[in-house]
Structures are given as C-alpha cells and as structure tokens.
C-alpha positions, 0 to 999 in steps of 0.5 A: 713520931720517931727518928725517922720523922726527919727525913722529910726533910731535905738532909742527904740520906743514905746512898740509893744503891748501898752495897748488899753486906752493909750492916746498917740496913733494916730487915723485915722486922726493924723496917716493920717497927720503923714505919709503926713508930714513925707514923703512931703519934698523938693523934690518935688520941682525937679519934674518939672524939671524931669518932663521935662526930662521924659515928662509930662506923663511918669512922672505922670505913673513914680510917680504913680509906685513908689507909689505904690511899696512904699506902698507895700514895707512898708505894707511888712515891718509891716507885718514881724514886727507883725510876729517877737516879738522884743522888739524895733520896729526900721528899724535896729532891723529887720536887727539884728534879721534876719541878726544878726549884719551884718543886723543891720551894713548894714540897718544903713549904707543905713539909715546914707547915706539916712539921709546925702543925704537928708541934702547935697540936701537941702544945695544945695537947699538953696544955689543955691536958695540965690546964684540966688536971691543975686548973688556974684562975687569972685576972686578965680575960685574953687568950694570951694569958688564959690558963692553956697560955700559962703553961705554954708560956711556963714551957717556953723557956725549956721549949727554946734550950731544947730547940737550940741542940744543934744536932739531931743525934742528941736527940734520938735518946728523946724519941726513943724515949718518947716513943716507949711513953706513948704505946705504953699509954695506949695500952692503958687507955684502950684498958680503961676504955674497956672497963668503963664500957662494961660498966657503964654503956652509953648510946651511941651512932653508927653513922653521923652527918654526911657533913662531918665526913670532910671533918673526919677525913681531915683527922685520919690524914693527920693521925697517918700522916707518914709520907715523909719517911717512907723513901728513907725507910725504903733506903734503908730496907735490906730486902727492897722487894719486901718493901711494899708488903711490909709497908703494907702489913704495917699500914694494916696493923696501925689502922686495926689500932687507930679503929680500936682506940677510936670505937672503944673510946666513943663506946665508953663515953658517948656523947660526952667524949672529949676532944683529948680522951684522956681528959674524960678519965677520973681521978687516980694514979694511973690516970694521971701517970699516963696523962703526965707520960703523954704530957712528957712524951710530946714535950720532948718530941717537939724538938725532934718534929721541929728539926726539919722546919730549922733545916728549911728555914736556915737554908733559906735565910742563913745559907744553911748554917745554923741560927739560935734566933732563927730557931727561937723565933719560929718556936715563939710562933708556934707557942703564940699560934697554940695560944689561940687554936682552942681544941686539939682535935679540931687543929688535928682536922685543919692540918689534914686536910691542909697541907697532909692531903696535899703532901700525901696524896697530891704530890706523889700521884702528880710526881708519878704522873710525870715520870710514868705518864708517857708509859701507863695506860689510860687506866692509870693515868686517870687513877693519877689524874683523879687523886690530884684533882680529889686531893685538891678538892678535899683539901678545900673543902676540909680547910673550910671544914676545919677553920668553921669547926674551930670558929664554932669553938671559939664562940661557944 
C-alpha cells in the first residue's frame, strides 16, 4: 500500500532509459521491499475468513496459483514495455499504443474502479471494526444511519480535508507511516493466532465446496492485486536483468505470508471466524492497539489509493487541472457505496474478481499477444490466448460469485 501504488496511474514516470550512475535507482534490496510494500495491504486480513470457505488447504494451493500467475502476468507486462519505446512507462501509455484511445479509456476505468474498490473496502474495514469495539444504538432502521454509517459519516469530514492535499509528496510521510502500522499489526495477529491454537483447537476443513473456489480466487487476486506498480518499479531497478528474480523471490515471500496469516487465523477460530479476523480477538490492550493501528493505517492510506481516481477523473472533466469538488464528490461516492456493502471480505471477492483479474491477467496477456504475437510459436500464443479467454471467464463468473455472497449477506 505503499508510494508506489500511484504509478498506476497515468502520471509520467522516470525516463525508460536513465543513465547507469543515476543515484536514485533501486537496488536489489530497495526494489525487494518496494514490491513487498506495495502489494502487503488490508486484505490479507479476509484470508481466514476465506480460508473457512474454501478450507485450509485449498486455500493455500488458491493463494499459491494466483501468485504465480500474478507474477507471470507482470513479467509479460515488462517484457512489452522493453519492446515498445514510449516516452511515459504508465499502465495507461501501453493501452494508448496498442489500443490507441479506446485502450487508454479502458486500462483507466479498470484502474479508477480498482483504486475506488480498494478504498470502499477499507472504509468497510474501518467501520465495521469501530462499530464492533464501541457499538451504537440508533433510532432509524436504514443503511444509512446504521452504526457502520456513524462512523463513516463521522470520517467524512477528515475524509474530504485529507482528499483535497493537491500533491502527492505530502502524503508519503502518510504511507510510510501507514506502511510500518500494518506489518507490525501482522506480526501481532500471526502471535495471537498462535496462542489461541495452542490453547484451544477447533475443527476445521482441508478442502471446502468446489463452489466457493470462484469465491476464493476472487479474494487472493485483491490481496495480490499489484500489477499497477510493476513497470515503475521496473524503471526504477538499477540492475533490470535481476528484475524478474527479485520480483519473483518478493512474490514468493508474500505468498508464504498470506498462507500463514490466512491457516493460522482459520486454525485458531474455526467456524466461527469472522470476515475481519481482528474483530474474533477478546478484550485487551494489545488487541485494541493493533485493531485501532489498522484503523489509523487505512484512514490515511486512502488518500493515497485515491490519488490515481483524481488524476483520471480530472483529466477527463477538468482538462487535467485540479478540482476540490470533483474530488469531494467522488469521496461522498465512495463513503455512500461502503454504506451499503455489509462485509469486507465478500467486497475483497467482488473486486478481484471484477476489475483485478482483468487489470492483471487480461490485459497484460492481450498486451503481449499483440506486440510479440507475429513472433512466438504456437505454444505461446495459445498460453496468451487462454489467460484472456480464462480471465474473461473468471471475472464473470466470480462477479456473480461475489454479488450472490453479498446479496446473502444482506438477507441474513
């Protein structure tokens, strides 16, 4: 959730080819902890609750899948970005050369709905967290002004000061901080998941309905969802040989996290493990530090998410230059849809497998197609050909997945 979220965007980036005693390069090591930062964010925290679904160890073969196509999918992604020489590296750029307008439209609806997904999840986050460790009673039966509602509407004020800062470069302090807030959370879950195992066992299943697969496949495309910084990053490599390996070994170490976050949580609740995990911890101070910390992480990371939705939408209704209202109007949008989407995890699922698969699986295997089409061998072309068509199929599908999960939500 880091910094280098917002290169999904279409901003200009650093040029392709910059000089080899350029300081501000990464290394190895910087380019590692960039990846691991930009992609580690709130949705691991539905794991276990998918892990429930889907049990325990389809839910680890689930994760491991969708990492590894994540990772192909981004290495296809720079490989057409070394082919093709353009001036601006971005997501959108790519669109624009191979599509020509109608790419640049598409790639930046799929990333403003990514982007606003993201940031309608952690107000759910948030929300359902303080509604569960400070419940309200209100008079009025409606979503609006049920106690989630409170306290969105109680963070909308903070919400559109915060969403008004013009520039990014104010707000990295915010991801950085944001950033430190939420591994060190982790470390304090994956402790209590621990304890609470060894105490107390419930029972759980290795494998679930064949049914919930789409479900899960959703959630682990949100929780990897990274394909927007990866040309960045891969801009800003000193050694771009090591790229991929290092991109790779990143991909390998998060997916060996989110395993262990998502079995350790399932194993310690069972059954009755809640979309959130953090809300199935008791009383305590440390419990409340770490569900507050979350809290204040993703409050401040919104802003930050949010900044590459401003950017399209004030190119293309304010001819790029910047709009407060414009921006207060989209927020309000976001808080209102938060209001009426009852559970985290099952939003995580409907934005996977929406507008996530497609960002990341289809459009950088129909990108590659394109440009390396006229060359590969029939292997390759058929490899290209089938993560489109398996994409297209998957987001369907898991949309319909998700949208009952929620519906059933709603009417229990």
């Amino acid at each position: 959730m880091g910094i280098e979220d917002e290169a999904s965007s279409s901003a200009p980036l650093l040029p392709l080819h910059p000089s080899p005693k350029s300081d501000h390069l990464s290394s190895q090591p910087k380019t590692f902890a960039n990846v691991f930062i930009a992609i580690v964010g709130a949705g691991v925290l539905g794991l276990p609750y998918t892990f429930m679904h889907t049990g325990w160890a389809s839910g680890v073969l689930i994760l491991l899948a969708v990492a590894a196509l994540t990772f192909y999918c981004m290495m296809l992604l720079v490989h057409t970005r070394r082919r093709i020489d353009v001036k601006d590296a971005s997501f959108g750029d790519l669109g624009a050369v191979l599509w020509g307008p109608a790419g640049r439209v598409s790639v930046d609806i799929m990333i403003v709905l990514s982007q606003a997904g993201f940031c309608v999840g952690y107000l759910i986050f948030i929300s359902n967290t303080l509604a569960h460790l400070y419940p309200l009673k209100t008079p009025v039966s409606s979503v609006l002004f049920a106690p989630k509602a409170i306290f969105i509407w109680a963070m909308l004020p903070f919400q559109l000061g915060l969403n008004s800062i013009k520039t990014l470069t104010l707000l990295a302090p915010l991801s950085l901080f944001a950033d430190a807030i939420d591994l060190g959370a982790m470390g304090v879950v994956l402790g209590q998941d621990v304890s609470i195992f060894l105490t107390d066992q419930p029972p759980v299943r290795a494998f679930g309905s064949p049914s919930i697969i789409l479900y899960g496949i959703g959630v682990a495309v949100y929780a990897f969802e990274g394909i927007g910084m990866v040309l960045p990053l891969e801009s800003e490599a000193r050694d771009k040989s090591k790229f991929g390996v290092t991109l790779g070994l990143s991909m390998f170490c998060i997916a060996m996290l989110y395993g262990s976050f998502g079995v350790l949580g399932y194993l310690a609740f069972g059954d009755a493990t809640q979309d959130i995990i953090t809300t199935n911890f008791g009383g305590g101070w440390l419990t409340l530090v770490v569900q507050l910390g979350l809290c204040i992480n993703l409050f401040f990371t919104m802003p930050v998410m949010m900044n590459p939705v401003y950017e399209v939408a004030e190119r293309w209704f304010c001819g790029k230059n910047y709009c407060w209202w414009l921006r207060w109007f989209i927020v309000v949008v976001v808080c209102l849809v938060a209001m009426l989407v009852p559970n985290f995890t099952d939003f995580m699922s409907l934005v996977g497998s929406s507008v996530c698969i497609v960002l990341g699986f289809v459009y950088p295997a129909s990108f590659h197609l394109k440009v390396f089409g006229g060359e590969m061998r029939w292997g390759g072309i058929a490899a290209d050909i089938a993560l489109v068509l398996i994409g297209v199929v998957l987001a369907a599908s898991g949309t319909w997945s998700s949208l009952m999960e929620i519906i059933y939500s709603v009417h229990t």
